[in-house]
C-alpha positions in Angstrom: -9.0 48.9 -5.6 -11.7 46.5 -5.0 -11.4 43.1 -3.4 -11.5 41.2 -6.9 -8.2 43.5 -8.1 -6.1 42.4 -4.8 -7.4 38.8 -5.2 -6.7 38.1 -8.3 -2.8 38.7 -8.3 -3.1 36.5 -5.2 -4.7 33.5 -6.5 -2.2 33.9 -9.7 1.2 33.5 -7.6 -0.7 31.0 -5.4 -1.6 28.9 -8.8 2.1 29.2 -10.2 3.7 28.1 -6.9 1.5 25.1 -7.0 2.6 24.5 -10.9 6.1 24.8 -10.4 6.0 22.8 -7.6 4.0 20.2 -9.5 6.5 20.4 -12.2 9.6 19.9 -10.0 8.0 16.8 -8.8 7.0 15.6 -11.4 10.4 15.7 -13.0 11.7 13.9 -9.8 9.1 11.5 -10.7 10.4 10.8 -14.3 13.5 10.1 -13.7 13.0 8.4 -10.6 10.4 5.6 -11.2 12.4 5.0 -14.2 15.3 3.7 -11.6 12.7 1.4 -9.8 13.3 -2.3 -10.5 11.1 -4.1 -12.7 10.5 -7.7 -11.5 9.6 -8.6 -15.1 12.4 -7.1 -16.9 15.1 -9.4 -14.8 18.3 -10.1 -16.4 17.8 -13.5 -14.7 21.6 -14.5 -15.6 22.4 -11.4 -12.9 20.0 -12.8 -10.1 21.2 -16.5 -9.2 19.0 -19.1 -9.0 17.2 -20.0 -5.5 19.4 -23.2 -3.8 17.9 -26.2 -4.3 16.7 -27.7 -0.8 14.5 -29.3 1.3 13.3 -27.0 3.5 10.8 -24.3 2.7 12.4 -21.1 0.5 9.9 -18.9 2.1 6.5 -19.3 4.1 3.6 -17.3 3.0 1.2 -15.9 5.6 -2.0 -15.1 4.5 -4.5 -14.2 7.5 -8.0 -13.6 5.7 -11.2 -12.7 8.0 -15.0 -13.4 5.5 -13.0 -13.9 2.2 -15.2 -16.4 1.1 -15.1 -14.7 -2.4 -11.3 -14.7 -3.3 -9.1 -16.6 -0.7 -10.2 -19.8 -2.8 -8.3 -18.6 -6.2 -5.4 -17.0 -3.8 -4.0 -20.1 -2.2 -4.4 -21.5 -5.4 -2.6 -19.6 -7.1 0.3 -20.1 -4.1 0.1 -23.4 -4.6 0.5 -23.3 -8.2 4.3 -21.1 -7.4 6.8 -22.4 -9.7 10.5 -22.6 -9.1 10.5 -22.1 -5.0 9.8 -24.4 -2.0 6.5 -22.0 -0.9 5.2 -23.3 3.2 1.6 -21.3 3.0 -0.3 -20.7 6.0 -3.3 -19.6 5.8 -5.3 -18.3 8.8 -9.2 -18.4 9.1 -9.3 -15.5 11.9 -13.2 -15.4 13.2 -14.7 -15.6 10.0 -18.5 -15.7 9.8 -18.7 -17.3 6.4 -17.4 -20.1 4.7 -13.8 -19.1 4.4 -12.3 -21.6 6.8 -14.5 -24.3 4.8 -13.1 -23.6 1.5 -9.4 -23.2 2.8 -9.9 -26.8 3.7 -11.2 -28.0 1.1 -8.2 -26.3 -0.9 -5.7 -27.8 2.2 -7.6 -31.4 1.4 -6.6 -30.8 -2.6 -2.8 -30.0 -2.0 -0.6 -32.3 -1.3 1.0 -32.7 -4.6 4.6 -31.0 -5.1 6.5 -28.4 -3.6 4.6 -25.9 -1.8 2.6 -27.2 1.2 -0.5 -25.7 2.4 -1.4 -25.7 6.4 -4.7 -23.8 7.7 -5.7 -22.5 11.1 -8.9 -21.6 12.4 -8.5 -19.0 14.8 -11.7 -18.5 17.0 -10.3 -15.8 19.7 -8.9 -12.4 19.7 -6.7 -11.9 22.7 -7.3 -8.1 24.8 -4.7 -5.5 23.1 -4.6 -7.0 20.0 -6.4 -6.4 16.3 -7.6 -8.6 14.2 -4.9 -9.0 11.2 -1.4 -8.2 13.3 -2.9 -11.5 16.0 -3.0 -13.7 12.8 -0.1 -12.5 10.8 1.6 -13.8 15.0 -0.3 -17.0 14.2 1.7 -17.5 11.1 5.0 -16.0 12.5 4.8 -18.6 15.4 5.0 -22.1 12.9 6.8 -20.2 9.8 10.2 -22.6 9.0 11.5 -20.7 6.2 14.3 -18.0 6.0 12.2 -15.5 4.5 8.4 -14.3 5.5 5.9 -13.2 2.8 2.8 -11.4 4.2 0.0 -10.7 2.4 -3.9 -10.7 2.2 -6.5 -13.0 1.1 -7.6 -11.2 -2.2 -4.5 -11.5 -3.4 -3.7 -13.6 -7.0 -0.1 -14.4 -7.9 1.7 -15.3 -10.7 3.4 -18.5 -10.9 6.7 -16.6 -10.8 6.0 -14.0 -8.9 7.5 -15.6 -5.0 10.8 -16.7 -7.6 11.7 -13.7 -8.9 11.2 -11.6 -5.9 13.4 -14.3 -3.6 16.3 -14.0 -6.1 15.5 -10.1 -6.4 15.5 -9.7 -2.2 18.4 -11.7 -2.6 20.6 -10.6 -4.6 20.3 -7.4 -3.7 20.5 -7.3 0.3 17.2 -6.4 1.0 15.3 -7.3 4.5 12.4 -6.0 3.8 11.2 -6.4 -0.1 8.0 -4.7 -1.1 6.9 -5.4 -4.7 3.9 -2.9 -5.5 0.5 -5.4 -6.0 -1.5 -4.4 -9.6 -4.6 -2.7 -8.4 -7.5 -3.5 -10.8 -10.5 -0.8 -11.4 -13.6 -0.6 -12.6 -14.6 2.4 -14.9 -12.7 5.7 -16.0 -13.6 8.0 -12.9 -12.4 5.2 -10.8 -8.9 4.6 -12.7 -8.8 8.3 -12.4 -9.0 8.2 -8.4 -6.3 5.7 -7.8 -4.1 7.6 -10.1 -4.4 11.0 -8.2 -3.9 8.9 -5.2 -0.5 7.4 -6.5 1.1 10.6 -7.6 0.0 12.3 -4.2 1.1 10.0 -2.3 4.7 10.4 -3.7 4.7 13.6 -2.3 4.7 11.4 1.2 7.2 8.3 0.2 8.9 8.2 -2.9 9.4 4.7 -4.7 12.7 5.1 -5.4 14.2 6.5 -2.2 12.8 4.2 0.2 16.2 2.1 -0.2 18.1 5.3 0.6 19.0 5.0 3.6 19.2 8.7 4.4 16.1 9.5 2.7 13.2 10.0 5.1 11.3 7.8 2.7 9.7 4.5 4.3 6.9 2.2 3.2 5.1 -1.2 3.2 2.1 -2.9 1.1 -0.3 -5.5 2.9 -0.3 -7.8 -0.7 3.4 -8.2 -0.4 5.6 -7.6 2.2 8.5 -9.8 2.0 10.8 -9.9 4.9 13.8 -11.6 6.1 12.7 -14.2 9.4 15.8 -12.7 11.8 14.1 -8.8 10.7 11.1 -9.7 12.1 12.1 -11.3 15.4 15.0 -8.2 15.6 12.2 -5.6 15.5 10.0 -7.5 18.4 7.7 -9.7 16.4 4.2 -8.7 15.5 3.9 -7.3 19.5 5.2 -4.6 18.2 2.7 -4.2 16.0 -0.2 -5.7 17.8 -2.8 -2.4 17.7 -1.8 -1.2 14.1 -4.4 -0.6 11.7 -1.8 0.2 8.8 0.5 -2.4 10.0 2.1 -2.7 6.6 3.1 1.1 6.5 4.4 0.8 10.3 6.3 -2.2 9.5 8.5 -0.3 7.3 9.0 2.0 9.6 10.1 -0.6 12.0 12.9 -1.9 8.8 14.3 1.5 7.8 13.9 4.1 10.6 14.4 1.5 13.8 16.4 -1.2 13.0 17.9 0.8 10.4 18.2 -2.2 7.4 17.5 -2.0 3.9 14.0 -1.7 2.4 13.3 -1.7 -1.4 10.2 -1.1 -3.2 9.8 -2.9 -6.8 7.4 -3.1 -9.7 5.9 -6.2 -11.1 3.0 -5.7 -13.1 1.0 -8.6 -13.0 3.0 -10.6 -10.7 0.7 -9.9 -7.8 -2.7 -8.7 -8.3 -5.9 -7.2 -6.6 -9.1 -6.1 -7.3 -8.9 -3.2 -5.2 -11.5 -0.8 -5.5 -15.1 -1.1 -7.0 -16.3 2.3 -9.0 -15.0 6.1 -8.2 -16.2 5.9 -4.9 -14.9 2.8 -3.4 -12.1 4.7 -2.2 -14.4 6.3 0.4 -14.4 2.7 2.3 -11.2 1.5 1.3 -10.0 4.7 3.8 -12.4 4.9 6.1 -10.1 2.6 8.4 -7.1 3.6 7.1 -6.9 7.3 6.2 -7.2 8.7 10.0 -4.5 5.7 11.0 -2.2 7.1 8.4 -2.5 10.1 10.0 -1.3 9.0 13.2 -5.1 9.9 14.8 -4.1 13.6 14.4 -6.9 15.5 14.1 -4.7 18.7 12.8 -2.7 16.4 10.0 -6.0 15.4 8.9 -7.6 18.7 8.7 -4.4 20.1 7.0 -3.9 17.4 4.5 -7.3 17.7 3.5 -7.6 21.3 3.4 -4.5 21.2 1.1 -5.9 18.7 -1.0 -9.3 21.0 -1.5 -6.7 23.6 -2.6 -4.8 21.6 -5.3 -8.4 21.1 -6.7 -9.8 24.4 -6.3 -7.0 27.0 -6.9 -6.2 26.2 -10.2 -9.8 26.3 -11.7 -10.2 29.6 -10.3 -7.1 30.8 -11.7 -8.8 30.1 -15.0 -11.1 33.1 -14.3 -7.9 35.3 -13.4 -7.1 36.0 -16.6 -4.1 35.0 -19.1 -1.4 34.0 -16.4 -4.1 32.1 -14.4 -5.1 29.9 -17.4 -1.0 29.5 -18.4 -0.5 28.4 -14.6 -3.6 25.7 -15.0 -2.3 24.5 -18.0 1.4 24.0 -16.2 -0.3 22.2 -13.6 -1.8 20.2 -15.1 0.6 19.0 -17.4 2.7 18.7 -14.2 0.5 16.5 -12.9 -0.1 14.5 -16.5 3.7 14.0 -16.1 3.5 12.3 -12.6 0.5 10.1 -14.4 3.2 8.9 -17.5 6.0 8.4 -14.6 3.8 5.7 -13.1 2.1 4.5 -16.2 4.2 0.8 -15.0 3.0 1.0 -11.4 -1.3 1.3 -12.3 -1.6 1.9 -16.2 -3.8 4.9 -15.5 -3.5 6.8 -18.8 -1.7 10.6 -18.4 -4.9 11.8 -19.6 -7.3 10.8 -16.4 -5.4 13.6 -15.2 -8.1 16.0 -16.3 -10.4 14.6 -13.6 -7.4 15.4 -10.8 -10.2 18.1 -9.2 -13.1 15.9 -8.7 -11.0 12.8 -8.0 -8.5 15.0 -5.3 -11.9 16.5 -3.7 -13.2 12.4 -3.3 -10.0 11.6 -1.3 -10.4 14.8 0.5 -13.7 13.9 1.6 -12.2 10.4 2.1 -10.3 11.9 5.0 -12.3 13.8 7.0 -14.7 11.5 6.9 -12.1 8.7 7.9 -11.8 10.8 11.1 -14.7 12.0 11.9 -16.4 8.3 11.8 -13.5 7.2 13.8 -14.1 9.8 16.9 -17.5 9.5 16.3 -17.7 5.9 17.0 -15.2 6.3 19.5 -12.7 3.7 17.7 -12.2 2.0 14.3 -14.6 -0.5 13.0 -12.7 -3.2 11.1 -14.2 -6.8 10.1 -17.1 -6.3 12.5 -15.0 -5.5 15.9 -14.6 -2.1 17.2 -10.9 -1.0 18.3 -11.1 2.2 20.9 -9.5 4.7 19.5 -7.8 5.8 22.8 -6.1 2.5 22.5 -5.0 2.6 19.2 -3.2 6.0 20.0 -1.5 4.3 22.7 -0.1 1.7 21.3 1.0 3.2 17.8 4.0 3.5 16.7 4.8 7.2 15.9 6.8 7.4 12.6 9.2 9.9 13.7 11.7 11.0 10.9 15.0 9.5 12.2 
């Protein structure tokens, strides 16, 4: 029997366990996102109506570091919130360009209704601290409202969108309120990148469990993480998460798995939006801080996750070769994967069939990874906004996600 007759059985089971697994979570998927609130699709007479006061509803955080080309249009579109009491505080941390100027000059242009606009330049970055976490503190330190919305500074919101998810957190229960940002594109390949990243990354933290709280599911979004002020000072303030590059992720942890409150992740398409990544490849640097962080600085998880993800692009191409059960067990997975594509056709619009490109686009965020980590240990730390944070320190100080 020569090595081609032993192989090929091999790479056929291999190719149908990767199907049927596909197909099992993508059924999951189905039915699941379908449960996932809509922010858009509120019966508004079953969410009450935020209480009419004088003091602010919620204050926004928005920490921003050489934003000079978006932070203008998102406190504007803060400022334009309808139907809340919005306290914004924006935070020029070390910024190189003009962003501090043109937060003034938006501060200078908003003192008409509601929502109130207060900027502070921050000049110095205290020893065991990054960047973001130290301003998000700044923020923390002069918020007055009940509720705390942190997000970035390339961030454009609705005029709705700080309503509907108050009344949503609210009438629900939720501390810690996550509604899922709309991530803009540019080009096919690219759409077809962030949706193999989504439907991946469901393998990790499924939508619609991270409110179960026996599910090991956690999660957290930089746009929009919407918290309750007495959440935030009962996990230990940002301290706690003072040297965390995915801060947003870790905060979740800190919600569901520590404090062991109630964490919900909604859509809202359109209600919060970003222009996230620019062509196929500009999810190469949107990782390269984050992709080794995610993975705790583990050079094993990161080896393993991307050695897997080589596989899913791989095995069932060659399984094509392998005769008719190989190309039946392509076909299943990727129909499988199309599926997972439809189920989160309200979270990104990516159309179910980009999922023909899932080999090149899973090999991109493969190389994403190991090039995530082998930057980081090459330059001896993360690079982020022009500082370098040791990497020895950032181990220390993580927090370590265990499954609780």
């Amino acid at each position: 029997m020569t090595p081609t007759e032993v192989l090929r059985p091999a790479l056929i089971i291999l190719a149908w366990l990767m199907a049927l697994s596909w197909l099992q979570r993508s059924v999951m998927a189905l039915r699941g996102m379908a449960s996932v609130l809509d922010l858009t699709a509120l019966d508004e007479h079953e969410f009450p109506a935020l209480p009419e006061s004088h003091s602010p509803d919620v204050t926004v955080i928005v920490p921003a570091c050489d934003e000079y080309d978006s932070i203008q249009t998102t406190l504007e579109s803060l400022l334009r919130s309808e139907a809340v009491h919005a306290q914004i505080i924006a935070i020029d941390d070390r910024s190189k360009d003009r962003t501090g100027e043109l937060m003034d000059a938006v501060a200078s242009r908003s003192n008409k209704g509601t929502n109130t606009l207060e900027v502070i330049h921050n000049r110095e970055l205290p020893e065991g601290w990054l960047g973001k976490p130290h301003a998000l503190a700044l923020g923390v330190v002069r918020a007055r409202a009940p509720w705390l919305l942190f997000t970035d500074g390339d961030v454009t919101f609705a005029p709705r969108a700080l309503e509907l998810a108050l009344r949503a957190a609210t009438k629900t229960g939720a501390d810690h309120f996550v509604v899922v940002p709309t991530l803009t594109h540019e080009g096919v390949l690219a759409a077809a990148v962030q949706g193999s990243l989504q439907v991946l990354g469901q393998w990790a933290a499924r939508m619609w469990k991270v409110q179960d709280p026996n599910a090991k599911d956690f999660f957290g979004v930089g746009g929009f993480n919407l918290l309750r002020a007495d959440t935030v000072e009962a996990f230990g303030g940002m301290e706690r998460l003072r040297m965390e590059i995915v801060e947003d992720v870790s905060l979740g942890w800190l919600v569901k798995k520590e404090l062991r409150r109630k964490s919900m992740m909604v859509l809202g398409p359109g209600l919060a939006k970003i222009a996230w990544m620019q062509g196929p490849f500009g999810i190469v640097r949107l990782l390269e801080k984050n992709a080794f962080a995610g993975n705790r600085y583990s050079i094993g998880i990161t080896v393993v996750a991307s050695g897997l993800l080589v596989l899913q692009a791989v095995v069932p191409l060659l399984a094509l070769a392998a005769g008719p059960w190989g190309v039946c067990a392509c076909i299943a997975l990727y129909s499988s994967v199309a599926m997972s594509f439809h189920a989160n056709r309200k979270l990104n619009g990516v159309s179910p069939q980009l999922a023909i490109l899932y080999a090149p686009t899973t090999l991109i965020l493969a190389w994403s990874f190991m090039r995530s980590m082998f930057l980081t240990i090459k330059r001896g730390g993360v690079i982020w906004r022009g500082t370098l944070y040791p990497l020895a320190e950032l181990r220390r100080a993580m927090i370590p996600w265990r499954i609780r």
